[in-house]
C-alpha positions, 0 to 999 in steps of 0.5 A: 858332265851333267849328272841326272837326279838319279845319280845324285845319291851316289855323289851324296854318299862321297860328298859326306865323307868329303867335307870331314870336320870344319872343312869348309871354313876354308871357304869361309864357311865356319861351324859347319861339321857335316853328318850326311847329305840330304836329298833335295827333291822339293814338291813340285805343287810348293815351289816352282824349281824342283831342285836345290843345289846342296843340302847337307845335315850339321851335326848341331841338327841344323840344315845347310844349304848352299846355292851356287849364284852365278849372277847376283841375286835381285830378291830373296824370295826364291831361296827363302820359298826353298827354304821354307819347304825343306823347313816343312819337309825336314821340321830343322832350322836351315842355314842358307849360304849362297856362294857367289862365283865371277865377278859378283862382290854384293848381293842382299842378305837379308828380306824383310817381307813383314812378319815374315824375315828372312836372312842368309850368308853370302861368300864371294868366292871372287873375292878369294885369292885362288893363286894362293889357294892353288900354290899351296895345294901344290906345295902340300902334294908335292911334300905329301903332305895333302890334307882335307883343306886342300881339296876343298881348296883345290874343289873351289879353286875354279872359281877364286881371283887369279893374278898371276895366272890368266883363268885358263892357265889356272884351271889347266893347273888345277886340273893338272893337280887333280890327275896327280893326285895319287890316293883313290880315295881321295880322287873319289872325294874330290870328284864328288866336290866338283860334280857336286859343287864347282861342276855345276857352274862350270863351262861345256869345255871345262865340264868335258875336260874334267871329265876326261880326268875324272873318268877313271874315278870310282865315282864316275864309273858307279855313275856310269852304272847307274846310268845305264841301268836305268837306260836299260830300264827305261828301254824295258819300259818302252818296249813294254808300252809298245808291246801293250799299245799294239795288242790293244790295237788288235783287239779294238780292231776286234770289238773288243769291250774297252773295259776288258783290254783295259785289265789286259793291257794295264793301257789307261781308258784315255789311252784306249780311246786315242788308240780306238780313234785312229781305227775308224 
């Protein structure tokens, strides 16, 4: 369920409606009232990964953004150049909180690199009690009772502390829950949470399986469009490519002028020249 940076708008447009008011505090992040989500492309000439995970407007102005770690983090010199680009890109202050999945319980929270501080909030989703969280998500869709908690918990739930169910077992409950869920709409909201946030730390069989539930969602389906369209693109693309390499094959064959079959063929001089060495 690995989602090409193409689709990641699509996904931003639902994770927006999916975390409404102080959703979030579910998971201990709190005065966190979300207005959109924002791209997150970063120069490549300014940092050296392309991509943060989640970047999301507050409504007091501020940006949020969130990391998902896996293994704890040595140093925070990474997220601080991260931040420092969207900083310079957005002219906002960031609020970064890195969420901490397994078996991570400390990792530094603040860098001291002289004049330059740097601080930033981390949440151990290890430490949370998913048999709680997962029990009552039940219980509130059993009594229809669902609310906008429940699929933040249900979202997260993958990566809380289980005790009375083996991890397994848990996440074969939650993705049980996840087909019950009876409202289109809120399908669509909690697809978009684990696409955008769980899924993205998840297993290659974990990953498959929620595909598998999710399939019939909206969301995925707009996914799926997207992506074949820009299949379809890039197919024109190539073929055109093709189609100019090989008429300027032809006419190299032919003698003539370089400068000319550059302005035919929209092909690049370098690319010229490679394809006039193969001639001789």
């Amino acid at each position: 369920m690995r989602i090409a940076r193409s689709g990641n708008d699509i996904v931003a447009k639902h994770l927006t409606n999916a975390l409404p008011g102080e959703v979030l505090s579910v998971i201990g992040i709190r005065s966190a009232r979300v207005v959109r989500a924002l791209p997150t492309e970063l120069p490549k000439i300014e940092v050296r990964q392309e991509f943060t995970d989640i970047m999301l407007e507050l409504v007091d102005g501020r940006l949020l953004h969130l990391e998902f770690q896996t293994t704890r983090e040595p140093n925070l010199y990474r997220f601080g150049t991260y931040d420092w680009a969207m900083a310079e890109r957005y002219k906002r202050p960031i609020r970064t909180v890195i969420l901490y999945t397994r078996d991570v319980t400390e990792a530094p929270s603040e860098l001291d690199a002289g004049s330059m501080r740097y601080a930033v909030e981390n949440v151990y989703l290890g430490r949370m009690d998913g048999d709680a969280a997962l029990e009552t998500v039940k219980r509130h869709l059993s009594a229809h009772a669902w609310t906008e908690e429940d699929r933040v918990r249900l979202a997260f739930a993958f990566h809380m502390r289980f005790e009375r169910r083996t991890r397994e077992e848990a996440f074969e409950e939650i993705v049980e829950v996840v087909q019950r869920v009876p409202d289109v709409h809120e399908q669509n909201y909690l697809a978009a949470l684990i696409l955008g946030f769980s899924g993205r730390v998840m297993g290659d069989e974990q990953k498959e399986q929620l595909r598998r539930v999710l399939e019939m969602t909206d969301l995925l389906r707009e996914l799926e469009r997207e992506f074949e369209e820009k299949g379809i693109q890039k197919g024109i693309q190539k073929g055109e490519l093709l189609k100019a390499r090989e008429i300027a094959h032809h006419l190299l064959a032919e003698g003539v002028p370089i400068g000319v079959i550059e302005k035919a063929t929209g092909l690049s001089r370098e690319e010229l020249e490679e394809l006039k060495k193969h001639l001789q």
